[in-house]
Structure formats: structure tokens, C-alpha cells
TORKOL-486885 format. One record per residue (C-alpha): y, x, z. Coordinates in nm, 4 decimals. Example, Ala and Ser with C-alpha at 12.3 -4.5 7.8 and 13.67 -1.06 7.14 Angstrom:
REM TORKOL-486885
-0.4500/1.2300/0.7800
-0.1060/1.3670/0.7140
//
This chain:
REM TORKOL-486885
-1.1008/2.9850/-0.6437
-1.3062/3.2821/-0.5261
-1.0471/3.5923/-0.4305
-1.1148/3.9428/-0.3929
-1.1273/4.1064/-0.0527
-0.7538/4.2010/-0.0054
-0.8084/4.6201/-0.0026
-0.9869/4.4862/-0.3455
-0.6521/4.2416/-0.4191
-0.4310/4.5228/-0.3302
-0.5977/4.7743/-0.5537
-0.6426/4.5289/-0.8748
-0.2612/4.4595/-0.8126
-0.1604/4.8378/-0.7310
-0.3516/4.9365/-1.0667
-0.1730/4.6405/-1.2788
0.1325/4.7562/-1.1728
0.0740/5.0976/-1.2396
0.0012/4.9924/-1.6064
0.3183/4.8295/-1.6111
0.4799/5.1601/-1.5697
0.3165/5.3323/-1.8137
0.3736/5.0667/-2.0406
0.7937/5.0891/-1.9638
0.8171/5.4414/-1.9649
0.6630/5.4845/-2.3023
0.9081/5.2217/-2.4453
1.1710/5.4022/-2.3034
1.0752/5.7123/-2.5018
0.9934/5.5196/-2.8387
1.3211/5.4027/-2.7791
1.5068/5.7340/-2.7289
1.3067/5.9069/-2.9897
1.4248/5.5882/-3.2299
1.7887/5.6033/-3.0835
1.7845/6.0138/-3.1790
1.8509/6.0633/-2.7996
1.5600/6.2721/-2.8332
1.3575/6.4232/-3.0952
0.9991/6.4127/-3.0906
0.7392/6.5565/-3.3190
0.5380/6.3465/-3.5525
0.1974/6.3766/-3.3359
0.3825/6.2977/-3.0449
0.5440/5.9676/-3.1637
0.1484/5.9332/-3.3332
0.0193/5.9407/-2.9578
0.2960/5.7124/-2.8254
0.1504/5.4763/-3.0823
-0.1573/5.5181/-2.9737
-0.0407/5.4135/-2.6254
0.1156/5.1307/-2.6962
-0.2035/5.0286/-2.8583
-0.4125/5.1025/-2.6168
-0.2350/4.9664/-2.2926
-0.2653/4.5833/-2.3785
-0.6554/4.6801/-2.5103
-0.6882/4.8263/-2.1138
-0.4746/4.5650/-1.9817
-0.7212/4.2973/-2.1272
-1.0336/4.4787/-2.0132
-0.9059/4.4965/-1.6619
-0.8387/4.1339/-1.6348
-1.2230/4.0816/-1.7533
-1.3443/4.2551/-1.5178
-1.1406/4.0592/-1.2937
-1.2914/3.7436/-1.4364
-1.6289/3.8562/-1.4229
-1.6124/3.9307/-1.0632
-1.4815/3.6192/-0.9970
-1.7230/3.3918/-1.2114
-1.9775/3.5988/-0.9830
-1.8518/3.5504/-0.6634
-1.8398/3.1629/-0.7441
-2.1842/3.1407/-0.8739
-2.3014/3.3428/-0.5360
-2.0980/3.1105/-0.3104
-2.2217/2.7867/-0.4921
-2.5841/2.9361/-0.4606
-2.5136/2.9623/-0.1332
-2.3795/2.5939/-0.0730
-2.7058/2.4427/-0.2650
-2.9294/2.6360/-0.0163
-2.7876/2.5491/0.2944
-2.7491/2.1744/0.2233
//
């Protein structure tokens, strides 16, 4: 398998992870603002929605891009091995 350049690794992985938070501290406010720890407005638990939504959507896309870069770099480096055979 074809990797990434590791300041391109550590950057894919520092971004996924930063998603990750995101995606735990919003269920930690749907979850206060469910418990009644908290009140929230309507158009605030509206835009938590809307997170939650969106984060796997952006979590997907990320990982495409990941795959795209990939299926490049092995189509470059097998380009590369049929013209120096």
C-alpha cells in the first residue's frame, strides 16, 4: 500500500482526531441538554442536529480524499515500475 508522506500522515491523523472531538463534545451537550443539566434553546439543539449530521458526512469525505490520493499514488508508482522495466 502507497502511504502518505508522514507530515501528510500526521496531519490526516491530527485532523481525524480532531473530528473525533467535535464529535464527543457535542454528544456530551445533547446529552446534558436531554439530561436537563442544561437548557438549551430550540435553534441551538436544531444546530447540534445539524452537527451530528454533518460530522459522519465530513468524516466520509475526508477518508475519500484519502482514498483518492492513495489510488493515485499507486497508479503513479505502477507507471513508474512499467517504465523502468
Amino acid at each position: 500500500m502507497i502511504e502518505f508522506p508522514p507530515d501528510q500522515a500526521a496531519k490526516i491523523e491530527e485532523i481525524k482526531h480532531e473530528l473525533h472531538k467535535i464529535g464527543v463534545n457535542i454528544n456530551q451537550i445533547a446529552f446534558a441538554a436531554n439530561a436537563k443539566k442544561i437548557k438549551l434553546a430550540k435553534r441551538h439543539m436544531g444546530a447540534l442536529d445539524e452537527l451530528r449530521a454533518a460530522l459522519p458526512q465530513v468524516r466520509t469525505y475526508l477518508q475519500a480524499v484519502v482514498s483518492e490520493q492513495r489510488r493515485r499514488g499507486i497508479r503513479l508508482f505502477r507507471a513508474f515500475v512499467e517504465a523502468n522495466q
